[in-house]
C-alpha positions in Angstrom: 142.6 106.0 179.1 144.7 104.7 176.2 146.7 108.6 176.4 147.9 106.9 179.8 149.3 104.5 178.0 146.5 101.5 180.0 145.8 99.0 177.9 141.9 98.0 177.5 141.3 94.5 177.9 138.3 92.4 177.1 135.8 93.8 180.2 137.2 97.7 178.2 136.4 96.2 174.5 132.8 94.5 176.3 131.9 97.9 177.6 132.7 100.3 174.7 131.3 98.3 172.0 127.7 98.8 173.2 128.2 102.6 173.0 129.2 102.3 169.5 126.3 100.5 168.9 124.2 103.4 170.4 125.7 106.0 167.7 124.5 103.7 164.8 127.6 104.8 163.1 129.7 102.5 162.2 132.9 103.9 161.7 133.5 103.9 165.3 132.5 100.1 166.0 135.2 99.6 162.8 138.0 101.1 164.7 137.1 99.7 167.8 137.2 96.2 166.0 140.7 97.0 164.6 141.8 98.1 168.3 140.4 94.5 169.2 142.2 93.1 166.5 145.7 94.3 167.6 145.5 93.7 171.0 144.7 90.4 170.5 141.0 90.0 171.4 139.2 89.2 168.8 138.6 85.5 169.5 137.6 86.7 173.1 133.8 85.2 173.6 132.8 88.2 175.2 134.1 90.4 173.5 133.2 89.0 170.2 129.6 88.5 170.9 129.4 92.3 171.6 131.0 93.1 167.7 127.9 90.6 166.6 126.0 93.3 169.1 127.0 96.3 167.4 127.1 95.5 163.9 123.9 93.8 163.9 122.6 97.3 165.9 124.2 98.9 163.0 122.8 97.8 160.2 125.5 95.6 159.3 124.8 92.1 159.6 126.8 90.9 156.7 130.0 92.1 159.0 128.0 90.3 162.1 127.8 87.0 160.6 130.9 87.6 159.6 132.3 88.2 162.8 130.2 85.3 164.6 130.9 82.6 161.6 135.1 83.4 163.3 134.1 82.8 166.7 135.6 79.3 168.0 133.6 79.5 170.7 129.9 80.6 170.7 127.4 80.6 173.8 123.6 81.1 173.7 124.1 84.8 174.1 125.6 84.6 170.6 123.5 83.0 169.2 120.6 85.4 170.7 122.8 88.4 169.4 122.4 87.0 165.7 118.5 86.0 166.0 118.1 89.6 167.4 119.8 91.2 164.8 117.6 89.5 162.0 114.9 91.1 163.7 115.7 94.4 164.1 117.0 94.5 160.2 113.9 93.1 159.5 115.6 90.2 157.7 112.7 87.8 159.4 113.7 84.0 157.5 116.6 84.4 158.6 116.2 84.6 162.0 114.1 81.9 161.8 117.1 79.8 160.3 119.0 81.0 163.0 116.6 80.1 165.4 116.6 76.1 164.1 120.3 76.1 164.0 120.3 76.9 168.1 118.3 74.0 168.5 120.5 72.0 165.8 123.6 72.3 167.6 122.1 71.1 170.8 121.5 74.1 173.1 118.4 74.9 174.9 117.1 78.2 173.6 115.9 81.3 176.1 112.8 82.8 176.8 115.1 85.6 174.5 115.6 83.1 171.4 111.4 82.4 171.7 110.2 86.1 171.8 112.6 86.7 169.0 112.0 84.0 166.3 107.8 83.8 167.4 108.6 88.3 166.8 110.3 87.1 163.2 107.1 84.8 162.4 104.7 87.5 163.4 106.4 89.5 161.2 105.9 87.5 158.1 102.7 85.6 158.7 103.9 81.9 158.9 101.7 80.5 161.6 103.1 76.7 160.9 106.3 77.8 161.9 104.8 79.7 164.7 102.8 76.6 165.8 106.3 74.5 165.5 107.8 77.3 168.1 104.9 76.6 170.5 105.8 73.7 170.5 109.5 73.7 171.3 108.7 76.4 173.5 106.5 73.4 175.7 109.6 70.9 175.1 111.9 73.4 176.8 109.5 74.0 179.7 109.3 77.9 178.8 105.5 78.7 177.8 104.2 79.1 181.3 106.7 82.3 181.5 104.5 85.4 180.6 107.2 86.6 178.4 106.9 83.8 175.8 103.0 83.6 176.5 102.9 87.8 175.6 105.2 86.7 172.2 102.9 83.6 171.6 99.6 85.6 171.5 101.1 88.2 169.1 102.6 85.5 166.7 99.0 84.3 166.8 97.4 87.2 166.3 99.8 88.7 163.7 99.3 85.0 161.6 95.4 85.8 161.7 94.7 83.0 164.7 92.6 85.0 167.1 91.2 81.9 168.6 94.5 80.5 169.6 95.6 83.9 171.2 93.0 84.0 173.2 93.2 80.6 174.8 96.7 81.6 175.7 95.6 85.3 177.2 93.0 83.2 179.6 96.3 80.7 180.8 97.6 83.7 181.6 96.9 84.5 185.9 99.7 87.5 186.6 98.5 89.8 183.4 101.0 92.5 183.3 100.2 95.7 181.3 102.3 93.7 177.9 99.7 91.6 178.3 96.9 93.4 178.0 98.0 95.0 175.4 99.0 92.9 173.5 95.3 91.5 174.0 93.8 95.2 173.1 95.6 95.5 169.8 95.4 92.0 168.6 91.8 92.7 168.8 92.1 95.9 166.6 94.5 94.1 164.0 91.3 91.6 163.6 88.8 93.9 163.6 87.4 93.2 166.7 86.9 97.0 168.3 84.3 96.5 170.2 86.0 93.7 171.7 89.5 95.8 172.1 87.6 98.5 173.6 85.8 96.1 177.0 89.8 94.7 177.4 91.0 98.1 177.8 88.0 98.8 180.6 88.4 95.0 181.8 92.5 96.2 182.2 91.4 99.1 184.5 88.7 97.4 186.5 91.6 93.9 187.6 93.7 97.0 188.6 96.5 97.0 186.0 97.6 101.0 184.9 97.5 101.3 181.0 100.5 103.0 179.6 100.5 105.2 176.7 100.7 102.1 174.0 97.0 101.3 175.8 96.0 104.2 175.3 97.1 104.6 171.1 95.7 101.2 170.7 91.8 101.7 172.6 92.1 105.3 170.7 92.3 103.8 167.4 90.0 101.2 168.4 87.0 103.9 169.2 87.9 105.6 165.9 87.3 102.4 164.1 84.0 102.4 165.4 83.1 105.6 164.2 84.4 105.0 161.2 82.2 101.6 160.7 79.7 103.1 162.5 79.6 105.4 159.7 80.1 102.9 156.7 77.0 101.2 157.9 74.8 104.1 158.7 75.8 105.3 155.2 74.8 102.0 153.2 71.5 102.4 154.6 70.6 105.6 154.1 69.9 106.4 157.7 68.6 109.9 158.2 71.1 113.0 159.5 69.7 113.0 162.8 70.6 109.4 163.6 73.4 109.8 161.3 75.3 112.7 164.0 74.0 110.8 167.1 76.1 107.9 166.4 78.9 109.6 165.4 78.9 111.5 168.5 78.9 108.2 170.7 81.5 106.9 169.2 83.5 109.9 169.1 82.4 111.0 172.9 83.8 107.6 173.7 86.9 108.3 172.6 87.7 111.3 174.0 86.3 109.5 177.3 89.7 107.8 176.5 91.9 110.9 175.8 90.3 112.4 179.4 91.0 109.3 181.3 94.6 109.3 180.2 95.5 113.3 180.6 93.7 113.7 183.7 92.7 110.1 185.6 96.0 109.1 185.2 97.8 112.2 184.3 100.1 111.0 181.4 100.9 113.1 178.9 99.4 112.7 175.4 102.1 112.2 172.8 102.1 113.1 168.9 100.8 109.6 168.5 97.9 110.3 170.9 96.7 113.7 169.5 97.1 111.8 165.3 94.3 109.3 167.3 92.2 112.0 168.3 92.3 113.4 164.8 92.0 110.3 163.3 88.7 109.5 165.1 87.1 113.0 164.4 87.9 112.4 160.7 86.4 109.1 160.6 83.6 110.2 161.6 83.3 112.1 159.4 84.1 115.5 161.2 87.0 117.1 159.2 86.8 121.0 160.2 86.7 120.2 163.9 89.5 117.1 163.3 91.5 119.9 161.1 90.8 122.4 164.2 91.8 120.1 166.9 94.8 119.9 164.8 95.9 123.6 164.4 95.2 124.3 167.8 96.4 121.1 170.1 99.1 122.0 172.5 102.1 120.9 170.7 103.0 121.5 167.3 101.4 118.8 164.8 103.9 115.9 163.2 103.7 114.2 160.1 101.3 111.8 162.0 99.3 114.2 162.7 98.4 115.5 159.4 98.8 112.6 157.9 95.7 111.0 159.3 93.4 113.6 158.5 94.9 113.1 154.8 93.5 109.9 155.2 89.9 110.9 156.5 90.0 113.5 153.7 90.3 110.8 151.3 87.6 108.7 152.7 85.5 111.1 152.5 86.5 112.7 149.5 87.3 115.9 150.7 89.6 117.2 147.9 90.2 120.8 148.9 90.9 120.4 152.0 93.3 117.0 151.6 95.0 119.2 148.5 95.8 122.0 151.8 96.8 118.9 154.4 98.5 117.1 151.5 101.0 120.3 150.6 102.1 120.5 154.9 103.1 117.0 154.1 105.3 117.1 151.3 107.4 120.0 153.2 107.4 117.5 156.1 108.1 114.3 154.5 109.2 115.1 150.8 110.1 111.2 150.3 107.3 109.7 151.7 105.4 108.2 148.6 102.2 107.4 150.5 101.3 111.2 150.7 101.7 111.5 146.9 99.7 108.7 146.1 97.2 110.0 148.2 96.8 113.2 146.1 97.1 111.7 143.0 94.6 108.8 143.6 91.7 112.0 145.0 92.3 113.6 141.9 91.7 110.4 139.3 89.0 109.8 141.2 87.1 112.7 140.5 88.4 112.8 136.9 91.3 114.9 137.1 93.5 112.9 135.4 96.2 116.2 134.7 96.2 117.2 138.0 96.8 113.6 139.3 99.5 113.2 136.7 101.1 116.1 137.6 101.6 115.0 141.3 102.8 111.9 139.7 105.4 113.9 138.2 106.1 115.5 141.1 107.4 112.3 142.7 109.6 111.6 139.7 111.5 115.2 140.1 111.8 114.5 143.9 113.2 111.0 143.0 109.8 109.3 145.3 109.3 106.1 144.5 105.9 103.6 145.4 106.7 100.5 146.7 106.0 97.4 144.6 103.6 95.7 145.9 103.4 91.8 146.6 101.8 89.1 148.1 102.6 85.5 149.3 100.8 82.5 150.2 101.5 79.6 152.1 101.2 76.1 150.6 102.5 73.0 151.8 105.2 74.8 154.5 106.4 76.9 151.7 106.0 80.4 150.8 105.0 81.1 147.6 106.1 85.5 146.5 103.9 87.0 143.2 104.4 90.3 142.4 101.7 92.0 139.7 101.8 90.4 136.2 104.0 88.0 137.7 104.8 85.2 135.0 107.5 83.1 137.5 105.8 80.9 138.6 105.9 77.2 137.2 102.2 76.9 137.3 102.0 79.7 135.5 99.6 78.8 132.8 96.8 76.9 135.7 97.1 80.3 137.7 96.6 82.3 134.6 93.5 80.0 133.4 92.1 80.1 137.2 92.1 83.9 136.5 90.1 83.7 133.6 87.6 81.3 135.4 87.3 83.5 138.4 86.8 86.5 136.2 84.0 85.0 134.3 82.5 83.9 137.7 82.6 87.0 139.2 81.0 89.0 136.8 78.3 86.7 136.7 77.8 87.6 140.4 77.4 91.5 138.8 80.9 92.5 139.3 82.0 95.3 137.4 85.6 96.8 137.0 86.6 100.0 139.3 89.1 100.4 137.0 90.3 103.8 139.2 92.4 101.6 141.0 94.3 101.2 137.7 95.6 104.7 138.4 99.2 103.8 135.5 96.9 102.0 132.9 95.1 103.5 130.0 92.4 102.7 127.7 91.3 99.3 127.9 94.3 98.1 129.3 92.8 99.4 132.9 90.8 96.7 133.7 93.2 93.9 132.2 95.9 95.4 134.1 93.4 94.9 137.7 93.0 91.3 137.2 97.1 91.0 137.3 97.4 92.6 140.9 99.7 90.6 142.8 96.9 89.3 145.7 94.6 88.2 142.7 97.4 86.0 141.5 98.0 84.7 145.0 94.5 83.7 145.1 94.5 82.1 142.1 97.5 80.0 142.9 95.6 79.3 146.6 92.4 77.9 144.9 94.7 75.7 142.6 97.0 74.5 145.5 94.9 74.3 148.7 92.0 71.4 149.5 88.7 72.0 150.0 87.6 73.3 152.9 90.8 75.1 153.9 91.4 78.5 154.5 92.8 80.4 152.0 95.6 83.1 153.7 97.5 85.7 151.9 100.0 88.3 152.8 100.7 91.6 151.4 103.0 94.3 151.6 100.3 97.4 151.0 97.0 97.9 151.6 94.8 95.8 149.2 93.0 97.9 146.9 89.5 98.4 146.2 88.9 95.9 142.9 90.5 93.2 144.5 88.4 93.8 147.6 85.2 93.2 145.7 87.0 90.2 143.7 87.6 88.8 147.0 84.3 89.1 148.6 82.6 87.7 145.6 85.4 84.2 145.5 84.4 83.9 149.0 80.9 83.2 148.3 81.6 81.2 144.9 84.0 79.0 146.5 82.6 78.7 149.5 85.7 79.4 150.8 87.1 81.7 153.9 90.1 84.1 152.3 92.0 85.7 154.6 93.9 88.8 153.6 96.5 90.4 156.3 97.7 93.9 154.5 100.2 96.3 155.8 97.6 97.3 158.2 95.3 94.6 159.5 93.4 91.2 158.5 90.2 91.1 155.7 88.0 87.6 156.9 86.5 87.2 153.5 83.2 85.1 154.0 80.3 84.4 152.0 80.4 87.4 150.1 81.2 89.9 153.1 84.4 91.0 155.0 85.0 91.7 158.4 86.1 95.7 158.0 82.5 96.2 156.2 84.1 97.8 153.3 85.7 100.4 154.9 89.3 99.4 155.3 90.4 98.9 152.4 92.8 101.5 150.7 90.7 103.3 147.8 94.2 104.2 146.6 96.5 101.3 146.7 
């Protein structure tokens, strides 16, 4: 077009940006900007709200804000462009800050702005924020659109509020298949399986086709089952009889699932579907036919695939075969740290100690690093960040003491150190080093901070490990307190002296 010598004008600029966007390589946006630039449309509303659009896209939200912070004039689409942005760099407080600045400047936020920002408080676990949404949302006259009801639920459920998604799910009269779904795997992210599972068959019976997210989420559900099914059959001792019959329930069920989709509704299973159906043989506990199902399923076998029988190998401490699964993954994935961990954390707990170090090396030549981990608690509307051995804080000293109590307290309840989760530590220093882990401080600081009587939430950016687990279960039962835990993967109810995944979700290697 420009080889004609026809100049683009702001509808050109409005239409070619989003492509750039699309390539997430941001060398073209940059030219195009400098095109937009020279032809004098860079204070164009339009055509500036679609730059925010395709930096943000790329990564680059410094040169968004930049680019938005020029505009002289800026409509609720802008604004939505920013808010979106945050989310999808995962830069989640300030999309919330973005969010209150909409309102601030007087304009009446979209059932986009809600989903966003209530998606940004999901995110990071802030349920007072997320209650404060709800209720603009109800000032604005938007919560009766499913939309924001569907974004509403998930904050709820994400913040560890089943109670208050569910009273919004049964507002709901036209469920669509969002809906539902969102319904199914808030259930799973709580620990309610059993409860995900009748949904999904509740779903079918009103009418309402489940799409392949339904069927990943009732999948994982059924493996959950098997895999507490197990846990509990296991702590008492059952006999191998009963012991196989309620695997195979559990794990008939589940293909029941798997049949229903290919067949019934004749969707195709995905990689995601197939690392379900291997996930919920190796929970229960069924690792040659979960590693056969594997080799012989009809397309070739991801990352995902592999990497949740890793994970059943490790539950059930099958080293031989989660050193052969471990070594597919490190030619798939030779930066992912998880799988490393993995390996090294099988081998210390058996007592190989140089074969865990050298897979610790390993990750050191390959340049893989673990991600720190870190929890945060909220106090008073504000968020409170302790990473392990964290000395930061100005109650400092009370925290540190509140450790010592709750040590002495615990191990008057019969705790005892599984110092295996101090996989870096030496010597004595192992168990010292397990009291400093960064949810152990949070809880400290929670007991100091919070009254009586009120939950005790924490966040973390792993999966919590095994000591602090038991720590937790015991505080609960001391205190008298409810501790809730939401990890990477899902929510621990701590409550006198038990938790709601029965011991078996926690992450013996974290």
């Amino acid at each position: 077009m420009r080889s004609t010598g026809i100049y683009p004008n702001q509808f050109t600029f409005s239409a070619v940006l989003p492509a750039c966007a699309n390539t997430v390589v941001v060398i073209h946006g940059e030219q195009m900007h400098s095109l937009i630039c020279k032809h004098g449309y860079g204070f164009d509303l339009f055509v500036a709200t679609a730059l925010v659009d395709m930096y943000a896209k790329c990564c680059y939200m410094g040169l968004a804000e930049n680019v938005f912070d020029e505009m002289p004039d800026r409509n609720l689409v802008s604004w939505n462009c920013m808010i979106v942005g945050f989310l999808i760099n995962e830069m989640y407080d300030q999309a919330v800050g973005f969010f209150k600045r909409v309102i601030g400047v007087m304009l009446s936020p979209d059932q986009v702005s809600f989903s966003s920002v209530l998606s940004a408080c999901a995110n990071i676990g802030i349920s007072h924020t997320g209650k404060q949404v709800h209720g603009v949302a109800v000032k604005y006259g938007l919560v009766s659109l499913a939309y924001v009801k569907n974004s509403l639920m998930d904050m709820y459920f994400k913040c560890g509020s089943s109670s208050d998604a569910i009273k919004l799910f049964n507002t709901i009269g036209d469920r669509d298949v969002v809906t539902w779904n969102v319904m199914v795997m808030g259930c799973v992210q709580n620990d309610n399986f059993e409860e995900a599972c009748n949904y999904f068959w509740v779903m079918e019976r009103e009418g309402v086709l489940p799409d392949e997210a339904a069927f990943s989420t009732v999948l994982h559900a059924a493996a959950s089952l098997a895999a507490l099914d197990q846990g509990t059959l296991m702590h008492n001792q059952i006999i191998k009889y009963g012991f196989a019959c309620a695997h195979t329930g559990r794990v008939e069920e589940g293909f029941a699932y798997f049949s229903s989709m290919t067949q019934k509704h004749n969707m195709s299973a995905g990689p995601e579907h197939y690392a379900c159906m291997v996930d919920l043989l190796g929970r229960a506990g069924r690792l040659n036919e979960a590693k056969k199902f594997a080799e012989t399923m009809p397309i070739k076998p991801d990352a995902m695939v592999w990497g949740a029988l890793l994970g059943a190998c490790r539950n059930h401490g099958d080293l031989e075969m989660g050193r052969e699964v471990a070594e597919k993954l490190f030619e798939m994935e030779p930066y992912n740290p998880g799988n490393y961990v993995l390996l090294s954390n099988m081998y210390s707990r058996r007592g190989m100690l140089k074969e865990a170090n050298e897979v610790r090396r390993l990750m050191g030549i390959t340049g893989v690093r673990k991600e720190p981990g870190c929890s945060w608690i909220d106090v008073k509307n504000k968020t409170f960040v302790f990473t392990a051995h964290d000395k930061s804080h100005s109650r400092t000293v009370e925290i540190y003491e509140m450790l010592g109590k709750l040590e002495e307290l615990v191990k008057n309840k019969g705790y005892v150190a599984e110092t295996q989760y101090a996989i870096n530590d030496v010597g004595e220093y192992k168990e010292r080093s397990l009291w400093y882990h960064s949810e152990k401080l949070a809880l400290a600081f929670g007991l100091l901070a919070l009254p009586l009587g009120v939950p005790i939430r924490i966040k973390k950016n792993l999966r919590t490990c095994g000591d602090c687990h038991t720590v937790m279960k015991i505080a609960s039962e001391i205190f008298e307190r409810e501790i809730i835990v939401r990890d990477i993967n899902r929510f621990h109810r701590f409550a006198g002296g038990l938790c709601s995944c029965r011991d078996y979700w926690y992450d013996p290697g974290s």
